[in-house]
C-alpha angles and dihedrals in degrees: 000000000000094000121061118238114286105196092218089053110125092204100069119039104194121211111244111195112198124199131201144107100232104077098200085058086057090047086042099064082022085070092036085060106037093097088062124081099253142122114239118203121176127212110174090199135022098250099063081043089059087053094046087054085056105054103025131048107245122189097184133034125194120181138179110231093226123060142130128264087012140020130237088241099058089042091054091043079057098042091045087055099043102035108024094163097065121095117232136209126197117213107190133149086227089250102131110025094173082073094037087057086046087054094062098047092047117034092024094221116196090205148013142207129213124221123265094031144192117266085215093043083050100057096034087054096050086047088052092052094050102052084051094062088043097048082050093054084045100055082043089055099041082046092055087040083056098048095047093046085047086051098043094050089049095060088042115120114251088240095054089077096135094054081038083055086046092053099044094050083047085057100046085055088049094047092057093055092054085046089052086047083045094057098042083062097044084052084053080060101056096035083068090053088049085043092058098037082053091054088050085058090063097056105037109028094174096043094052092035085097097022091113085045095052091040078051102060086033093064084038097051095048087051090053085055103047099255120163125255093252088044093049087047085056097053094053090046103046089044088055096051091032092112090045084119091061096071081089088065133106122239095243094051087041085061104042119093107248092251098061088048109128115245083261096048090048087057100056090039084065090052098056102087090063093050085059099045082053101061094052099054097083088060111068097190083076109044087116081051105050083044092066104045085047088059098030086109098048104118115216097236090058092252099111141074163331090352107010100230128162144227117325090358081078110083098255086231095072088037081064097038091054091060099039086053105043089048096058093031082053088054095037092051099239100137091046103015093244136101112266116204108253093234085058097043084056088051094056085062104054084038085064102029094131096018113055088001145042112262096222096043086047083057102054089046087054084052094048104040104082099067090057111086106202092201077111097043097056123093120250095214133067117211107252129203104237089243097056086058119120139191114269092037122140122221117221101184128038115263110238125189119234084274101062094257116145101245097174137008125243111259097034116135121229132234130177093268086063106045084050091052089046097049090045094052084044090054090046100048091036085219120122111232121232095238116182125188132201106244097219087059089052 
């Protein structure tokens, strides 16, 4: 026990359970691991994995999101409430993310893996797994260490002092050890947060491009203003899952700036907070959290939602995260959907502070900034009237209909065929398009 699991390590053959219903898929990751010392047992559905669970000891599940008679996500729910300790993978294509998001609540997974997959990021995501259920076993052990060695120097003899100094010195050793298991799990908690944030990115590119840098000022701007390291933990990761309530919109609306949002999409777009606040609740490790991106649109001076509350009765998280994400959605041009100048978007800030921020908060923001460079925040595109398009243009956003239908891909470089085709379905549907161009193709 006093080395952590090496997957190559001939002394321990975990159990691997995989879960799919296409068999040559099992057979598939089945090959790409046989050179490693583990143990590969196939379910092609998640009743007869259930059964497996029952009869035979498994350190390691992982499970496909779609299959008949029951989903990976309801298989890995039952699997989260019969076998905690067993880590869970989730292996999806990202086609239904309603079911994806259902997944984490649920079963509670500590990794995915995206089909079609990496044959590397395979095996170094089944490694990761099973060190995770080895570095479990290895706290357990050094808990039960500590509680033995405690028992053992409370039924000493007070003249045996100097047995009583070799013991506790045995103990302190013992005890950094559990610190060091403690932290790795801590480190599985924050790895989840970085999982869904990742899953965000796949939806709303544009929304997540500067996600790190906004997480960034948030956690500056707490330590400028004393916070606590477990309070400062809560801010970033509350400012990277605080669009978790967008993964219900559609792309087009995904893509417009927030002023041009219909009267509908603006009311979904208020709603979001709460959505957000939802699909935490079933993960009690991030009800601080969830609290902050309920209240991330609460303005100091009462007049903002979901609940209209006012000054210190907001979370000062979300009092934080409201300033961390105006200034680089200012910048970004998220609000227009043009560019601001980093030094007037600055400026908006300090124009609000009482009013939309706190003014403290407002204050430390003003102290941090000027070590963040936003080169990298700015979007590299400008909004373009179809009849000023020209040939050779690239476009940087998909192109969507009034009804919300991809008409053309992001990336995709215009000719004249295609400016005519885009200023005649303009004409027809007498609706202008949103059109953005890459500037290096201007």
């Amino acid at each position: 026990m006093e080395e952590l699991f090496d997957i190559q390590n001939e002394t321990f053959c975990p159990t691997l359970l995989l879960v799919d219903d296409e068999e040559n898929i099992l057979r598939s990751i089945r090959r790409i691991l046989r050179g490693l010392n583990i143990n590969v047992v196939m379910a092609t559905s998640g009743p007869s994995a259930l059964d497996i669970l029952q009869h035979q000891e498994v350190n390691l599940i992982i499970s496909d999101m779609r299959m008949p008679e029951m989903s990976g996500a309801e298989f890995l729910s039952q699997a989260a409430q019969n076998y905690p300790h067993v880590p869970r993978i989730l292996m999806t294509g990202y086609s239904d993310m309603e079911s994806t998001i259902e997944a984490i609540n649920e079963g509670r997974i500590s990794n995915y893996l995206p089909k079609p997959w990496d044959d590397d990021r395979l095996k170094s995501i089944v490694a990761d797994g099973l060190q995770r259920t080895q570095l479990k076993a290895h706290n357990e052990h050094l808990t039960q260490q500590l509680i033995e060695k405690k028992a053992a120097l409370e039924a000493m003899n007070i003249n045996l002092e100097q047995a009583i100094a070799n013991r506790t010195q045995d103990l302190q050793e013992k005890s950094a050890k559990l610190e060091s298991a403690v932290a790795r799990l801590n480190e599985s908690h924050d790895s989840m947060v970085s999982l869904m944030s990742n899953i965000l990115a796949l939806r709303d590119t544009h929304g997540n491009k500067c996600c790190q840098v906004k997480a960034s000022i948030a956690t500056d701007i707490a330590k400028e203003l004393g916070c606590n390291d477990e309070t400062v933990r809560s801010i970033r990761n509350a400012t990277l899952l605080a669009n978790l309530g967008k993964m219900a919109f559609r792309d087009k609306t995904l893509d417009k700036p927030y002023n041009t949002l219909t009267k509908t999409e603006l009311a979904q777009f208020r709603k979001f907070p709460l959505m957000g606040e939802a699909v935490l609740l079933g993960i009690p490790e991030l009800a601080s959290e969830a609290c902050i991106i309920r209240s991330q649109f609460e303005r100091y001076n009462g007049g903002g939602f979901p609940d209209g509350s006012e000054a210190d009765s907001i979370p000062l998280g979300a009092r934080i995260l409201a300033v961390a994400r105006d200034y680089i959605e200012l910048v970004q041009g998220r609000y227009t959907g043009s560019s601001m100048d980093p030094l007037k978007a600055r400026a908006e800030i300090r124009k609000y502070s009482n009013e939309r921020y706190d003014p403290q908060v407002v204050g430390a923001f003003g102290k941090i900034i000027e070590h963040y460079s936003m080169g990298e925040v700015v979007q590299d595109e400008q909004s373009i009237p179809s009849r000023h398009l020209k040939s050779g243009m690239r476009l940087s956003r998909n192109v969507y209909s009034p009804e919300g239908i991809s008409l053309l891909k992001k990336g995709v470089t215009l000719n004249e065929e295609l400016i005519e085709k885009l200023i005649n379905f303009e004409q027809i549907s007498d609706s202008p398009l949103d059109i953005y161009i890459a500037q290096s193709s201007l």
